[in-house]
VOVO-879140 format. One record per residue: y, x, z of N, C-alpha, C in turn. Coordinates in nm, 3 decimals, always signed. Layout:
+---------+---------+---------+---------+---------+---------+---------+---------+---------+
!     nc2 !     nc1 !     nc3 !    cac2 !    cac1 !    cac3 !     cc2 !     cc1 !     cc3 !
+---------+---------+---------+---------+---------+---------+---------+---------+---------+
!       Y !       X !       Z !       Y !       X !       Z !       Y !       X !       Z !
...
+---------+---------+---------+---------+---------+---------+---------+---------+---------+
***
This chain:
+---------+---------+---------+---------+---------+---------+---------+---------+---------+
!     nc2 !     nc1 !     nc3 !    cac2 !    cac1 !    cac3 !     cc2 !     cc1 !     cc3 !
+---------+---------+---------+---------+---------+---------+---------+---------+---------+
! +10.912 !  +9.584 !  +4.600 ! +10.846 !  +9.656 !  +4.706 ! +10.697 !  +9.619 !  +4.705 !
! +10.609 !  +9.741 !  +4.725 ! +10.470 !  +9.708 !  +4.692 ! +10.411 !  +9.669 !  +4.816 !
! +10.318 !  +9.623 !  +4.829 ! +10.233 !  +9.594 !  +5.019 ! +10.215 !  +9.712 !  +5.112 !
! +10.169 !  +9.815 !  +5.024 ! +10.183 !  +9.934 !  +5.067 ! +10.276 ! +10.012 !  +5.149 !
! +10.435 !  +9.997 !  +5.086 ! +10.516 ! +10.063 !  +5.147 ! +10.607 !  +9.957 !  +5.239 !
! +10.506 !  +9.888 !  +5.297 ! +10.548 !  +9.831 !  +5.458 ! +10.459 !  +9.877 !  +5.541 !
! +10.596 !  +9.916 !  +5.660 ! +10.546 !  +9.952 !  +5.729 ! +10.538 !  +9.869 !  +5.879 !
! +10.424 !  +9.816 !  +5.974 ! +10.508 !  +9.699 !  +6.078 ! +10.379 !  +9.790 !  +6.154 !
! +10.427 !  +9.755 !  +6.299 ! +10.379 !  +9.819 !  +6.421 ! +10.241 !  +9.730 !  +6.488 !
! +10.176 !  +9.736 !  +6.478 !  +9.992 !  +9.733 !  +6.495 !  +9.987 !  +9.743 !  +6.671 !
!  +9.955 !  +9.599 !  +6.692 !  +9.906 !  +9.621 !  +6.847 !  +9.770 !  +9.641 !  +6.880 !
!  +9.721 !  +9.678 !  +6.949 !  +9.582 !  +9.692 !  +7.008 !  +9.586 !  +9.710 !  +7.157 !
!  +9.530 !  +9.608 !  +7.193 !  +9.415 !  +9.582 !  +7.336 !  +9.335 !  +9.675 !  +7.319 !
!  +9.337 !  +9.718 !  +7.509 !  +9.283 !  +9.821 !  +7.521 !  +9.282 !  +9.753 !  +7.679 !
!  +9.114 !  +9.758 !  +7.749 !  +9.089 !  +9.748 !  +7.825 !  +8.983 !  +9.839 !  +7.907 !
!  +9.060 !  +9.943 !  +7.991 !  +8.952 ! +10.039 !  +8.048 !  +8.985 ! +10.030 !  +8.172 !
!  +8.862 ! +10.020 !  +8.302 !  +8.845 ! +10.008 !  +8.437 !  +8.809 ! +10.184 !  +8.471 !
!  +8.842 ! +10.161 !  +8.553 !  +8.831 ! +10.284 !  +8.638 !  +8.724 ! +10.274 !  +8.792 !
!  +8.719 ! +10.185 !  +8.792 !  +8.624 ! +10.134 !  +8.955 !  +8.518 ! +10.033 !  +8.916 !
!  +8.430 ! +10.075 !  +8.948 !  +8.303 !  +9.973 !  +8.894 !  +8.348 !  +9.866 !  +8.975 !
!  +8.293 !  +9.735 !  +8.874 !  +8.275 !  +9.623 !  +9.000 !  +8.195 !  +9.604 !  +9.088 !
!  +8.109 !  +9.631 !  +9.152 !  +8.039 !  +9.654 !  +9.265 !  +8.142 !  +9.721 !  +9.404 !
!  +8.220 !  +9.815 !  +9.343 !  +8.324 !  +9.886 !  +9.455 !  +8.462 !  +9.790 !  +9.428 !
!  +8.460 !  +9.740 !  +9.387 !  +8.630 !  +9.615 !  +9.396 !  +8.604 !  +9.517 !  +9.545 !
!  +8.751 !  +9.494 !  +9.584 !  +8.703 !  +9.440 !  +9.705 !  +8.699 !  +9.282 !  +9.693 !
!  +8.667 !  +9.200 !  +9.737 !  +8.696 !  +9.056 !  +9.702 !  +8.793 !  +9.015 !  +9.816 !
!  +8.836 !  +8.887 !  +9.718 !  +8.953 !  +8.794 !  +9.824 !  +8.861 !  +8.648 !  +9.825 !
!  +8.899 !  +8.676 ! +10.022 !  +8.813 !  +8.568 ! +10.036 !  +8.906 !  +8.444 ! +10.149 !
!  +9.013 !  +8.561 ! +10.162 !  +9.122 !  +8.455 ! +10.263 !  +9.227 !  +8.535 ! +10.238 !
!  +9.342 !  +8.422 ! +10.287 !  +9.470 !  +8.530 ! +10.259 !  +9.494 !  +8.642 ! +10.326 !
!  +9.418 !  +8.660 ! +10.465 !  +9.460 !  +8.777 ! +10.507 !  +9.403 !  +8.925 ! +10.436 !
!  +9.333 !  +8.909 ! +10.356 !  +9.250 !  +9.009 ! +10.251 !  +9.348 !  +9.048 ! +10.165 !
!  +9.428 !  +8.971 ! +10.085 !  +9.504 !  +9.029 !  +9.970 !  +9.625 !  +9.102 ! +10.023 !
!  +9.671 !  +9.068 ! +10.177 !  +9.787 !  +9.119 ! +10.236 !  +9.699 !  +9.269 ! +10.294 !
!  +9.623 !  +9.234 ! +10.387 !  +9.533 !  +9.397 ! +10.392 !  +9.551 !  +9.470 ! +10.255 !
!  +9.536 !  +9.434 ! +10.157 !  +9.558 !  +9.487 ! +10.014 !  +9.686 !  +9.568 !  +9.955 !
!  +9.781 !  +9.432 !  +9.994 !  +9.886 !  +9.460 !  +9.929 !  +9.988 !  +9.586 ! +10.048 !
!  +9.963 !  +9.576 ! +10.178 ! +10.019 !  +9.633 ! +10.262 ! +10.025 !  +9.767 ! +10.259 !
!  +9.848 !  +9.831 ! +10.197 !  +9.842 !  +9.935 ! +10.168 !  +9.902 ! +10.009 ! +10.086 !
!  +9.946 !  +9.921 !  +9.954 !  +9.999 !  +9.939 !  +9.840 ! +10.165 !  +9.983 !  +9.841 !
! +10.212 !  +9.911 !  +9.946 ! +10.394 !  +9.923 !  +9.979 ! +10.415 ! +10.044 ! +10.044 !
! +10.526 ! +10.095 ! +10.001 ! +10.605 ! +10.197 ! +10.014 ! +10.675 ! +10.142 ! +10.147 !
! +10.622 ! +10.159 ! +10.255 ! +10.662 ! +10.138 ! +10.408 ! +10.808 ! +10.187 ! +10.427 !
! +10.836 ! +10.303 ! +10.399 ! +10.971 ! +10.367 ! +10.404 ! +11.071 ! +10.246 ! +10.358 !
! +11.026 ! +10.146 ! +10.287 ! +11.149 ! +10.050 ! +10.182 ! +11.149 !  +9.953 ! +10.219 !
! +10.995 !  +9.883 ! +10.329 ! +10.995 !  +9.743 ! +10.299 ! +11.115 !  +9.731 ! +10.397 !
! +11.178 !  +9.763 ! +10.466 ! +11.295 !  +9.714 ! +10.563 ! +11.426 !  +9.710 ! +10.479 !
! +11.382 !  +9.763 ! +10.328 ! +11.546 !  +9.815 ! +10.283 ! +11.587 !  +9.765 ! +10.154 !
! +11.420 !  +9.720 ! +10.094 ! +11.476 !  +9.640 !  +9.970 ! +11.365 !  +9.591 !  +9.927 !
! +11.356 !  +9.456 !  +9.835 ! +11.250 !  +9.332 !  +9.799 ! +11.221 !  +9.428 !  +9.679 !
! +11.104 !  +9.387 !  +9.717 ! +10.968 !  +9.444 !  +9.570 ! +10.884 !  +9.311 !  +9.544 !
! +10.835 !  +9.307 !  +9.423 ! +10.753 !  +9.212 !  +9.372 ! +10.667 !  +9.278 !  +9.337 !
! +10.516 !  +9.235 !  +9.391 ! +10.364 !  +9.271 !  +9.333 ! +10.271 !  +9.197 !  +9.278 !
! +10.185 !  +9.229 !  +9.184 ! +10.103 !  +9.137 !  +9.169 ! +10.014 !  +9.155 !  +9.214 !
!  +9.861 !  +9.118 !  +9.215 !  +9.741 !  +9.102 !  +9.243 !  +9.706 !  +9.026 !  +9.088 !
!  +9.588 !  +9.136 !  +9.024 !  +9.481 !  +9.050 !  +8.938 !  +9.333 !  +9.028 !  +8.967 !
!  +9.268 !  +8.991 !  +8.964 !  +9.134 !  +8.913 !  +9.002 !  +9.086 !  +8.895 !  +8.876 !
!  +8.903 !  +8.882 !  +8.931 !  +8.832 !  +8.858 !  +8.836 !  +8.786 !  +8.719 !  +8.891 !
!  +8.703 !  +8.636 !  +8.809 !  +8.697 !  +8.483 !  +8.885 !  +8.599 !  +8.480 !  +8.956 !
!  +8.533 !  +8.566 !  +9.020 !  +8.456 !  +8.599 !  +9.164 !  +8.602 !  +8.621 !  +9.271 !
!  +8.706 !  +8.649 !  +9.211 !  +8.793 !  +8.738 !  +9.311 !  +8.787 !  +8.836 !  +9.380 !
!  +8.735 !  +8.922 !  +9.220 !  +8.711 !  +9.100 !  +9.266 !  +8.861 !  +9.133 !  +9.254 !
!  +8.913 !  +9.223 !  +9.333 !  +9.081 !  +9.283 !  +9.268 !  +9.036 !  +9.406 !  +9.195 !
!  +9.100 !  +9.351 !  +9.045 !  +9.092 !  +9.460 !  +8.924 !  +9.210 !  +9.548 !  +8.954 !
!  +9.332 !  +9.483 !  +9.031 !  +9.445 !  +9.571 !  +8.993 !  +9.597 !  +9.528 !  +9.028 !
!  +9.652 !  +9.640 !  +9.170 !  +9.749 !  +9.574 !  +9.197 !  +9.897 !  +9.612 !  +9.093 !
!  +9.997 !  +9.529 !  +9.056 ! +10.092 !  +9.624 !  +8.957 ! +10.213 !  +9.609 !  +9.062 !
! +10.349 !  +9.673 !  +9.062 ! +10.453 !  +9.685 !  +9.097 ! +10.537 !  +9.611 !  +8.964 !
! +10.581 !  +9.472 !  +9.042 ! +10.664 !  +9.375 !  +8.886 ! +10.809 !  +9.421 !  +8.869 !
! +10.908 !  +9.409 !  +8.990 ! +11.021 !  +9.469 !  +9.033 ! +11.035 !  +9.540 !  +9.146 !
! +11.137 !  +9.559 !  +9.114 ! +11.182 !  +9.631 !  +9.280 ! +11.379 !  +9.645 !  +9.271 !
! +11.426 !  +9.496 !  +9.391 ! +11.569 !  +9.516 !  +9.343 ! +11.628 !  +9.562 !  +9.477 !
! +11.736 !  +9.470 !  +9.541 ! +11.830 !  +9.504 !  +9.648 ! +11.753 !  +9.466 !  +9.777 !
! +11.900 !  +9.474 !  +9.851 ! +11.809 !  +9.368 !  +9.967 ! +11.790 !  +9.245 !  +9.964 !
! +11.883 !  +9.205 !  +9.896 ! +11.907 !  +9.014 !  +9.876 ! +11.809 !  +8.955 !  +9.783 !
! +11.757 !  +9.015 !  +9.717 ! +11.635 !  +8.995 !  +9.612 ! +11.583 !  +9.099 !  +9.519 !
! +11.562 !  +9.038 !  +9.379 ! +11.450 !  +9.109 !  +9.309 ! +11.446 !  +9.012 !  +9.231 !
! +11.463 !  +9.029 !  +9.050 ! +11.427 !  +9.022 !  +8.941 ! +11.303 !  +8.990 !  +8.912 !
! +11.253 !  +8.900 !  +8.879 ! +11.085 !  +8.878 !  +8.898 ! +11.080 !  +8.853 !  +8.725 !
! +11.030 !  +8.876 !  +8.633 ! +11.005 !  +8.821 !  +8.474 ! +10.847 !  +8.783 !  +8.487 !
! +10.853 !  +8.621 !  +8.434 ! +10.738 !  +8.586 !  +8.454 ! +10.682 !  +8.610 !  +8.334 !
! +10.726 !  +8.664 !  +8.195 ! +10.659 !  +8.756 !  +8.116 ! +10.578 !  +8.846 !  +8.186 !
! +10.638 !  +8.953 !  +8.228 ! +10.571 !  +9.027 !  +8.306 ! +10.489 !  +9.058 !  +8.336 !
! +10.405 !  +8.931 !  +8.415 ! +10.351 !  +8.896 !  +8.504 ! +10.237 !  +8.834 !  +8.451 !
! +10.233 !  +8.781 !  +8.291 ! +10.108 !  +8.723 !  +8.243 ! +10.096 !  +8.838 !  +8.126 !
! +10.186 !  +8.919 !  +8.118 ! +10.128 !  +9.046 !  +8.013 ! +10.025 !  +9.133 !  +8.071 !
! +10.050 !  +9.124 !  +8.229 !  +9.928 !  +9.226 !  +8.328 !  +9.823 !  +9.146 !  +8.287 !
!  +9.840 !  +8.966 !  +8.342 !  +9.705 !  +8.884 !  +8.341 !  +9.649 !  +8.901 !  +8.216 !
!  +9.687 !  +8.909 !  +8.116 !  +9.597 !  +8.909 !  +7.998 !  +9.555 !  +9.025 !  +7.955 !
!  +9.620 !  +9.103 !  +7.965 !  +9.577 !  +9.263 !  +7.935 !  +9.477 !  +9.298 !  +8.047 !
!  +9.462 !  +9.282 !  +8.129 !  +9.351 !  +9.250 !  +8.246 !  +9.254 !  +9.157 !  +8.225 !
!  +9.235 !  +9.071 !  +8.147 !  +9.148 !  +8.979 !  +8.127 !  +9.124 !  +8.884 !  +8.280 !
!  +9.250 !  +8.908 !  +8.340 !  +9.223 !  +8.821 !  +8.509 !  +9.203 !  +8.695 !  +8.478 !
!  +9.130 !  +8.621 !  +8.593 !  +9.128 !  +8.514 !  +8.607 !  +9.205 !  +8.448 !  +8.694 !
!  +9.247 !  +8.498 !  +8.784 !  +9.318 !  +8.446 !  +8.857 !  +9.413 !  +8.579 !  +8.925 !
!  +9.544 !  +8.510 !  +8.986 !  +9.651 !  +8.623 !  +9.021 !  +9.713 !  +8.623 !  +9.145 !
!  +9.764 !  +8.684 !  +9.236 !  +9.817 !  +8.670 !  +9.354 !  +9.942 !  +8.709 !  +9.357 !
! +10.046 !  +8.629 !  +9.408 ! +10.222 !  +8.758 !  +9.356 ! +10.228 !  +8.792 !  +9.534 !
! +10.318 !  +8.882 !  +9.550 ! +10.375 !  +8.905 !  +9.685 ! +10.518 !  +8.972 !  +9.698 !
! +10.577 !  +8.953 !  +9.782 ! +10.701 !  +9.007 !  +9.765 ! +10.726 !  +9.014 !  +9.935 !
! +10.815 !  +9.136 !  +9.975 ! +10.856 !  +9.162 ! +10.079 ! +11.010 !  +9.110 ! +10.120 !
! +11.018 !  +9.024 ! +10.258 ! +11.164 !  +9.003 ! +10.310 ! +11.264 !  +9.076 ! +10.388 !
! +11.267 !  +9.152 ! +10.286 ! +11.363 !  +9.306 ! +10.425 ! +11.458 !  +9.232 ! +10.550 !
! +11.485 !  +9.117 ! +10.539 ! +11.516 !  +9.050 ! +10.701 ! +11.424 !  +9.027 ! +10.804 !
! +11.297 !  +9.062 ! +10.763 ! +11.215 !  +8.978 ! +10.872 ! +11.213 !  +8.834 ! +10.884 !
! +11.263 !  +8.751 ! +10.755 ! +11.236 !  +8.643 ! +10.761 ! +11.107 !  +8.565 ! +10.702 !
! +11.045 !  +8.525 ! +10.757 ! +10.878 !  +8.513 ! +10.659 ! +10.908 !  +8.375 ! +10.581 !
! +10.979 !  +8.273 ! +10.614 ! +10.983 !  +8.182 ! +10.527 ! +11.048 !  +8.186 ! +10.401 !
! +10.958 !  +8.081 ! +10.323 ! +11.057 !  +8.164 ! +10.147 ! +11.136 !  +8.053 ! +10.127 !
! +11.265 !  +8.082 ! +10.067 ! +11.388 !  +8.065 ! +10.021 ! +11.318 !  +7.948 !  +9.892 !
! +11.474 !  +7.857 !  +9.871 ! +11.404 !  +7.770 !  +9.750 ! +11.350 !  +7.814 !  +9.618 !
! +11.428 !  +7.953 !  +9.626 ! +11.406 !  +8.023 !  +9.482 ! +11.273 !  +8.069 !  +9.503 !
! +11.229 !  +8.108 !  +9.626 ! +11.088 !  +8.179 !  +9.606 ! +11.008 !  +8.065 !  +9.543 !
! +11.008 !  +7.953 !  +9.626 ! +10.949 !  +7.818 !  +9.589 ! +10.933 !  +7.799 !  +9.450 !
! +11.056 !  +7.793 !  +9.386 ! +11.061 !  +7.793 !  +9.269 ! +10.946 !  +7.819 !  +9.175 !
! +11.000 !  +7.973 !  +9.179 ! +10.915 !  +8.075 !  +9.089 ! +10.793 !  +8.079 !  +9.147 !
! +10.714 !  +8.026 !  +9.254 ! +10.600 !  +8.023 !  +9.260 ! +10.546 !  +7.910 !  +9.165 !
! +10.612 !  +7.809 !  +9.161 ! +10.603 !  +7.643 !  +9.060 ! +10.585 !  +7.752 !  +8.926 !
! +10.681 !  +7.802 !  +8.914 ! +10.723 !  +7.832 !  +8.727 ! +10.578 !  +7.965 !  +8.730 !
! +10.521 !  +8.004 !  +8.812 ! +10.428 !  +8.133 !  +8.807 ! +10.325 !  +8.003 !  +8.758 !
! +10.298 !  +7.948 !  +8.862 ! +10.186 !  +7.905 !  +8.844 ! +10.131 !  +7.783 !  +8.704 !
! +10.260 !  +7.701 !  +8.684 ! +10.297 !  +7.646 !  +8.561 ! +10.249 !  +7.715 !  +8.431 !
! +10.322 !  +7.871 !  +8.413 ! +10.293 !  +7.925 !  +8.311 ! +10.180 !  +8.001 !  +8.310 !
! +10.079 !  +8.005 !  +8.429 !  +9.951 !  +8.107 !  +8.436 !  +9.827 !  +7.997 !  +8.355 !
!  +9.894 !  +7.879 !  +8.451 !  +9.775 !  +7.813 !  +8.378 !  +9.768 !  +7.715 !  +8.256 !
!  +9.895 !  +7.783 !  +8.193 !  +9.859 !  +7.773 !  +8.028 !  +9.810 !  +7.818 !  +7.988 !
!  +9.733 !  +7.961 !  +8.040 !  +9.658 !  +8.105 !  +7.949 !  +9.562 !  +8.066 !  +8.061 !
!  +9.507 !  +7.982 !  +8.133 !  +9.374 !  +7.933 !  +8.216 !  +9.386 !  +8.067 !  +8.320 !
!  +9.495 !  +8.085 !  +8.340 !  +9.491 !  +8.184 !  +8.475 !  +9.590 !  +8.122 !  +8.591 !
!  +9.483 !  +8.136 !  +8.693 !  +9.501 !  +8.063 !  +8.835 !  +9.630 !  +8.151 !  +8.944 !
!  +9.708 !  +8.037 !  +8.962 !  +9.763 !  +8.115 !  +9.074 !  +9.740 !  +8.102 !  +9.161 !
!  +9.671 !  +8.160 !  +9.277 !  +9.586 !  +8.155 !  +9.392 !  +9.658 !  +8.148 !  +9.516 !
!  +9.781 !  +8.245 !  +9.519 !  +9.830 !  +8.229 !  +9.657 ! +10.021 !  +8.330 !  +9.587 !
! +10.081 !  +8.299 !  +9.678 ! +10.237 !  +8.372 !  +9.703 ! +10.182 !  +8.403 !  +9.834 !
! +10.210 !  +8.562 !  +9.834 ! +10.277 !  +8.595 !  +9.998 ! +10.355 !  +8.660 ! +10.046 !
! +10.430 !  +8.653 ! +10.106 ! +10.562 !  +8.683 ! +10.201 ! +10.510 !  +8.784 ! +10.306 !
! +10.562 !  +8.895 ! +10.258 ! +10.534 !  +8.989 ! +10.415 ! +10.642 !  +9.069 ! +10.450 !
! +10.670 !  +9.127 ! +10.557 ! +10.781 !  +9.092 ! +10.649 ! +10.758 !  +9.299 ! +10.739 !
! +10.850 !  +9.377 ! +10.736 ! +10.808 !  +9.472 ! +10.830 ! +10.738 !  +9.504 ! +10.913 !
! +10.726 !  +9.360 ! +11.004 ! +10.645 !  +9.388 ! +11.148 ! +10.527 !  +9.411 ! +11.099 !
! +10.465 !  +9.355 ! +10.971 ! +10.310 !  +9.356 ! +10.959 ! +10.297 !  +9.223 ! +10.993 !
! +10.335 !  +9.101 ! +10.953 ! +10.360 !  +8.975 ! +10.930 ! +10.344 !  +8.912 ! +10.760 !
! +10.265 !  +8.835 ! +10.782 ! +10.253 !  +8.774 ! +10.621 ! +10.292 !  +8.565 ! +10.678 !
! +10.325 !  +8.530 ! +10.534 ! +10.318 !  +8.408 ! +10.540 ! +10.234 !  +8.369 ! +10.397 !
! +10.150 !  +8.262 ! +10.372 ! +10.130 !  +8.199 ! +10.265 ! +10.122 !  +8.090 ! +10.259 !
! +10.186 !  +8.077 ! +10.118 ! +10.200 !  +7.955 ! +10.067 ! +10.124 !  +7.856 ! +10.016 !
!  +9.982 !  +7.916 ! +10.018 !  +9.860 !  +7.878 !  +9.988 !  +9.803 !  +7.782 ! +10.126 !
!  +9.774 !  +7.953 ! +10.218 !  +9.776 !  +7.842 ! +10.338 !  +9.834 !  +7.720 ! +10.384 !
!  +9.943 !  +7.696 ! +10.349 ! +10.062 !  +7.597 ! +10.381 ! +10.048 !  +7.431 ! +10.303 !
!  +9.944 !  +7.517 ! +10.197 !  +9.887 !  +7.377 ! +10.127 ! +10.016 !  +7.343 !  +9.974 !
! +10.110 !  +7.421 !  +9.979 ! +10.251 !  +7.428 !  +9.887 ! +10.217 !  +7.472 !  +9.727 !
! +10.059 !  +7.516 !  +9.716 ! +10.074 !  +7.562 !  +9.571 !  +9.971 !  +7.474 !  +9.515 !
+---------+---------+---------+---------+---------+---------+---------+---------+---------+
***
């Protein structure tokens, strides 16, 4: 077989903005990225089933870009922390925000949330990307963070 007649699949990065940075909003407290993310949720659901979001940032903490990671039952949600650093790098973020909704109205997070905030932030900042905050928001228009709390 000659070099020629292989054939293997060719990746390419591709990074195009749509919003100048001058119009990105910055995060400057947690209640900013939840103003953010609140807008972003499908209101009709947050009472009916857990979604996972991200938040990417630039290291001013402009938001380049919110993504939708999962979206499972009521009892949880599938989170792949692949996922989650394929946005950060294909984004060139510097830093990241996750959020996820508690269709109970319970704002405190479960050990597993705990968890995967450890294992988010563990594996972000092997690729020098910051995990800035987890937040928990709740129907009423209720957030909790874990940032605030001093936990990350």
């Amino acid at each position: 077989m000659k070099q020629s007649d292989i054939t293997i699949s060719e990746v390419k990065l591709v990074y195009r903005t749509k919003v100048k940075a001058s119009d990105r909003p910055q995060v400057k407290s947690s209640k900013d990225p939840f103003d953010i993310f609140i807008k972003a949720w499908d209101l009709d659901s947050i009472e009916h089933v857990e979604e996972f979001k991200l938040m990417l940032l630039t290291r001013s903490n402009k938001v380049l870009r919110i993504a939708s990671i999962s979206k499972g039952g009521i009892n949880g949600t599938v989170t792949d922390v692949r996922i989650i650093l394929q946005y950060a790098i294909k984004s060139n973020a510097s830093g990241i925000i996750i959020c996820h909704n508690h269709p109970s109205g319970n704002l405190q997070p479960s050990e597993s949330d705990l968890s995967l905030t450890k294992k988010i932030k563990e594996a972000a900042g092997l690729l020098d990307v910051q995990l800035l905050d987890h937040l928990i928001i709740i129907p009423e228009g209720r957030y909790y963070s874990v940032g605030d709390e001093g936990i990350i």
